[in-house]
C-alpha positions in Angstrom: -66.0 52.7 170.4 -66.5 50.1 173.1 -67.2 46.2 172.1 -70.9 47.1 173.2 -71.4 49.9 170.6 -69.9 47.5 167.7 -72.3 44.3 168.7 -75.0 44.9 167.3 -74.0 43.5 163.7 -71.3 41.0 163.2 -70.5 40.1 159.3 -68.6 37.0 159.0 -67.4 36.9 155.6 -64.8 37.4 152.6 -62.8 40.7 151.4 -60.8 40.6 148.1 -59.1 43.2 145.8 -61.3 43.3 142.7 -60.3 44.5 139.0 -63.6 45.1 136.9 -63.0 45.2 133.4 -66.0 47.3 131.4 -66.7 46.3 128.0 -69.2 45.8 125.0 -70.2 42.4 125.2 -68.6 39.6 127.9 -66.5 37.5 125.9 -67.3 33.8 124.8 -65.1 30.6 124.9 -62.1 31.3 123.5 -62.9 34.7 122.4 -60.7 37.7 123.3 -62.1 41.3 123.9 -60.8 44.4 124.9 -62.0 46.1 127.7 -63.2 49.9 127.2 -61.9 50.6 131.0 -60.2 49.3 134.3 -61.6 49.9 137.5 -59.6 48.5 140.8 -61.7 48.5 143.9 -62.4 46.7 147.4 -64.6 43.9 147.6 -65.4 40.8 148.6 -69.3 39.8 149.6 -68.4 40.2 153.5 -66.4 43.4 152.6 -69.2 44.3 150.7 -71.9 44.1 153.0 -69.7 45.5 155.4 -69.3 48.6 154.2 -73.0 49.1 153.4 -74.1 48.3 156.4 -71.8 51.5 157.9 -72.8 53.5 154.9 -76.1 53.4 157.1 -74.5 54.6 159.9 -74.6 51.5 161.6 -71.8 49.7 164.2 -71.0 47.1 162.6 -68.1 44.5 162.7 -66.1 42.1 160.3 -64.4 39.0 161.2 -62.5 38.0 158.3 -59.0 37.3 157.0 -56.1 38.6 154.8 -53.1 37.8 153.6 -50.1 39.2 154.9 -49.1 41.6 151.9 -49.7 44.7 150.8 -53.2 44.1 149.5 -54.5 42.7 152.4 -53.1 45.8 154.7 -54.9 48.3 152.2 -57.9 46.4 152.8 -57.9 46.4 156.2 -57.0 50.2 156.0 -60.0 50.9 153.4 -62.5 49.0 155.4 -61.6 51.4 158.4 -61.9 54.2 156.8 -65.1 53.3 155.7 -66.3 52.5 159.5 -66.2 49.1 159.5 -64.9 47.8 162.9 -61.7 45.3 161.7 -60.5 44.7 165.2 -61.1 40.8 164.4 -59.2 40.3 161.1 -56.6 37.3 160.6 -53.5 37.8 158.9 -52.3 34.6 157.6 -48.8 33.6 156.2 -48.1 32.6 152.7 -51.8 32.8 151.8 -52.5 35.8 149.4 -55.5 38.3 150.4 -58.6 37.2 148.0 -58.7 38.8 144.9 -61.7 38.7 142.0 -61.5 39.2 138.5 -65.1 41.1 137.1 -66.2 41.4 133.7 -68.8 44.1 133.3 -70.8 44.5 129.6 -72.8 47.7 128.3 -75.8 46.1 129.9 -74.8 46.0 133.4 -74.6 42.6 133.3 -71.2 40.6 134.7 -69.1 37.6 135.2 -66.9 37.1 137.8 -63.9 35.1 138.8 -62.7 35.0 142.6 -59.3 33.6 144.1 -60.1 32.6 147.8 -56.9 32.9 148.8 -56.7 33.7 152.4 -60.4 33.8 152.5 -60.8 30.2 153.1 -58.2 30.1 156.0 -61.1 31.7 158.6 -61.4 29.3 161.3 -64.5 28.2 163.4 -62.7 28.6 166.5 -61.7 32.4 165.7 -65.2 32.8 164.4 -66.6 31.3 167.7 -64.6 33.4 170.0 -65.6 36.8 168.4 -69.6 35.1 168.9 -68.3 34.5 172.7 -66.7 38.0 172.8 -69.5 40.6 170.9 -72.7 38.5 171.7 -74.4 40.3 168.0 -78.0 40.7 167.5 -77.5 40.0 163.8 -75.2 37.5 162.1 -74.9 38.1 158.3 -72.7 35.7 156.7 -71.9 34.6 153.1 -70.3 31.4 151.0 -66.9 32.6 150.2 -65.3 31.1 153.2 -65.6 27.6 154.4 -68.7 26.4 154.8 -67.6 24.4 158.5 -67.3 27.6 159.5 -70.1 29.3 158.9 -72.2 26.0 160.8 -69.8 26.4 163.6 -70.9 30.5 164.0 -74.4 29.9 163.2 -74.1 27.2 166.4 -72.6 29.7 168.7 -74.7 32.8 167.8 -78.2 33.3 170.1 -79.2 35.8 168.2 -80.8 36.3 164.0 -78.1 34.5 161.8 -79.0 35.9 158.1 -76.9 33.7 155.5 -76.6 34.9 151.4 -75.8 31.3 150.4 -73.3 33.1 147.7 -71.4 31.5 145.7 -72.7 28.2 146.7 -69.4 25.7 146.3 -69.6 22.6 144.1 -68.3 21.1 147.0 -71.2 21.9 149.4 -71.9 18.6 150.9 -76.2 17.6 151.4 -75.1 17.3 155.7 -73.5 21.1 155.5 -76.4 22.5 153.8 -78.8 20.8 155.8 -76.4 22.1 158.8 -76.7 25.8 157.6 -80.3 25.8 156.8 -81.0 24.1 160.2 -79.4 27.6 162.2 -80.3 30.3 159.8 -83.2 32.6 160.8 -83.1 34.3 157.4 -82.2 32.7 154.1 -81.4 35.3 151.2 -81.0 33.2 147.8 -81.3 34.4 144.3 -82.8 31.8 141.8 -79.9 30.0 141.0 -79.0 29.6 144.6 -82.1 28.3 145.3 -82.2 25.8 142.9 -78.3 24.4 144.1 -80.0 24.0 147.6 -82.9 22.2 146.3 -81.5 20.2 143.5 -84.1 21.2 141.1 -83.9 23.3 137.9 -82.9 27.5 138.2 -86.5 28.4 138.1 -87.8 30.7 135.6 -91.1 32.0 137.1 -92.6 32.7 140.0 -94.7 29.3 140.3 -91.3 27.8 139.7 -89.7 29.5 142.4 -92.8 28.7 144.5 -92.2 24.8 144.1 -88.7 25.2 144.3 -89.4 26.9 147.9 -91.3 24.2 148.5 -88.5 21.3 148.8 -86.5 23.1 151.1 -85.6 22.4 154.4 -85.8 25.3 156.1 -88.3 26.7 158.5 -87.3 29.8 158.8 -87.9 33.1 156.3 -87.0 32.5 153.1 -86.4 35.7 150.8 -85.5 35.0 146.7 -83.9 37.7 145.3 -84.8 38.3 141.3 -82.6 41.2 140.3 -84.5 43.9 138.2 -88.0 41.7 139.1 -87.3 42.7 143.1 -87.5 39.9 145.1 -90.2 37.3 146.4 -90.8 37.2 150.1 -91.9 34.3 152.0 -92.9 35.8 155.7 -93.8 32.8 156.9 -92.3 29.5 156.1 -91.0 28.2 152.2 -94.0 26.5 152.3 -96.5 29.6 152.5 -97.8 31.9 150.1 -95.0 34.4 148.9 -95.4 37.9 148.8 -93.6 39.7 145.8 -92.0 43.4 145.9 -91.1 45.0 142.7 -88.4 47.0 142.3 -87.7 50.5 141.1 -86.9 50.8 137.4 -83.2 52.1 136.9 -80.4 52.1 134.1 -78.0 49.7 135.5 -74.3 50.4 134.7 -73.0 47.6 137.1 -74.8 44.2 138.8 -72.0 43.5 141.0 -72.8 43.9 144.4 -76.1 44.3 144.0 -77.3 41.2 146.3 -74.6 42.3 148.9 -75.8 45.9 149.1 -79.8 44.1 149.3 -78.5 42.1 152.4 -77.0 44.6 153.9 -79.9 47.0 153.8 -82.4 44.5 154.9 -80.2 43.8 157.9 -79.7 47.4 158.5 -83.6 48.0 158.4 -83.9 44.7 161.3 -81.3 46.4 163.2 -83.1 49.7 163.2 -86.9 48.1 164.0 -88.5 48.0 160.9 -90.8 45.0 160.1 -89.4 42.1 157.6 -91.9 43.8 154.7 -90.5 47.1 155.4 -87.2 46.1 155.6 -87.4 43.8 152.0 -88.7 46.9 150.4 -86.1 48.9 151.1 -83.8 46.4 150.4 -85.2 46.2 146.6 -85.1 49.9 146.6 -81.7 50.4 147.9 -80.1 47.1 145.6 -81.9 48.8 142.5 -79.8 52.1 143.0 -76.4 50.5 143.7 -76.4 48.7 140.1 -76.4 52.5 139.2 -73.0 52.8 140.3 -69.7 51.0 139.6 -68.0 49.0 141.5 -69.7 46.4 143.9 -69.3 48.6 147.1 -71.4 51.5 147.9 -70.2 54.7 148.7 -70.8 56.7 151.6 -72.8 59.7 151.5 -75.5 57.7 149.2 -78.2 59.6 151.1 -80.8 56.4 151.6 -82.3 56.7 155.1 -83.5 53.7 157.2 
């Protein structure tokens, strides 16, 4: 593939080496529990979205970075085979290659535990030069590198920059997020994210959420994830009247992922000239069905269309 065929979507983002633990009931403070299986997988939110994002058939490539051991090598390896373009990975001395710890219950529900690790040694200047080099149509980028970075790519892109503010760091200064929100096209937030950006209370309803909307400042589109609820879509500005698409009813076995395979297919939907309706549909559609499988990367073969 020439650097033509694989600029069309550019993820800037994390990979780690996950362990998901399944089990009854997540365990409280100082409670032990034992886990009813062991899964080991690839992941990451970059890696993840990634991944789906080729799943679709899509070009698509990854600037990230690993740590020069063995787990970062099998990444890179994974990712490949997968289709994911990793021409621009980083490997980076004495840093270990990200790794997450995820706790899964019998309802699908999780909690999760990352170790950046070589995740937060991705530069802006390496991210810049990969802008310079692929000139993408679509940026999709996360919150599990540094945030400088991400402001420093959103800068030197011309074209849609999508950001999943995910995980939002307690160390997210007011000037970075007003930095990211100023160059970001298309802001995908669950509530709890949301809230963190605003500085008001995780809203619980959809009038809630519409207030919450409401203090940000952002004028670009604003789309709030809601997990099994769908997502609320705001094709305008925060400030206008939301539009809410329901999702399909499934039997989750596994959340995890879940907002990473939604970003991924709505970007995947822009890329292939659907409308921002059409494409947050499918999103909610193709989000609902990945909590039916474990692990928080899709597999290939998953037989959604665009």
């Amino acid at each position: 593939m020439t650097s033509a065929q694989l600029s069309s979507i550019v993820v800037v983002g994390s990979v780690n080496s996950d362990v998901t633990y399944r089990m009854q009931d997540l365990p409280r403070a100082g409670e032990t529990v034992l886990a009813a299986e062991r899964h080991d997988a690839p992941g990451g939110k970059g890696a993840n979205q990634a991944v789906a994002i080729a799943s679709f058939g899509i070009p698509v490539s990854f600037v990230f970075c690993v740590g020069e051991d063995d787990q970062g090598a099998e990444l890179v390896d994974l990712l490949r085979a997968r289709g994911v373009n990793t021409d621009h990975v980083s490997r980076v001395s004495n840093q270990r290659t990200g790794s997450a710890i995820i706790m899964v219950d019998e309802h699908g529900e999780n909690s999760i535990v990352v170790h950046p690790g070589a995740n937060h040694r991705l530069t802006p200047s390496s991210v810049c030069s990969v802008m310079a080099e692929l000139k993408p149509d679509i940026v999709l980028a996360q919150l599990e590198i540094p945030a400088d970075t991400l402001i420093a790519a959103a800068k030197a892109h011309s074209g849609t920059f999508v950001l999943n503010p995910a995980p939002i760091p307690r160390e997210l200064s007011t000037d970075q997020i007003r930095s990211l929100l100023e160059y970001c096209d298309i802001l995908i937030p669950n509530r709890s994210e949301l809230a963190s950006l605003t500085g008001m209370p995780v809203p619980q309803d959809l009038d809630q959420i519409r207030e919450c909307a409401t203090k940000l400042e952002f004028i670009g589109t604003l789309i709030v994830t809601l997990g099994a609820d769908g997502a609320l879509f705001f094709p305008d500005t925060p400030q206008g009247e939301p539009v809410q698409i329901p999702a399909p009813v499934v039997t989750s076995l596994d959340t995890s992922g879940a907002g990473d395979a939604f970003c991924a297919s709505l970007v995947s939907s822009l890329h292939r000239g659907h409308s921002l309706i059409e494409a947050v549909t499918h999103a909610c559609k193709f989000a609902s069905w990945s909590t039916t499988q474990l692990g928080a990367q899709v597999s290939p073969g998953h037989g959604f269309t665009l």
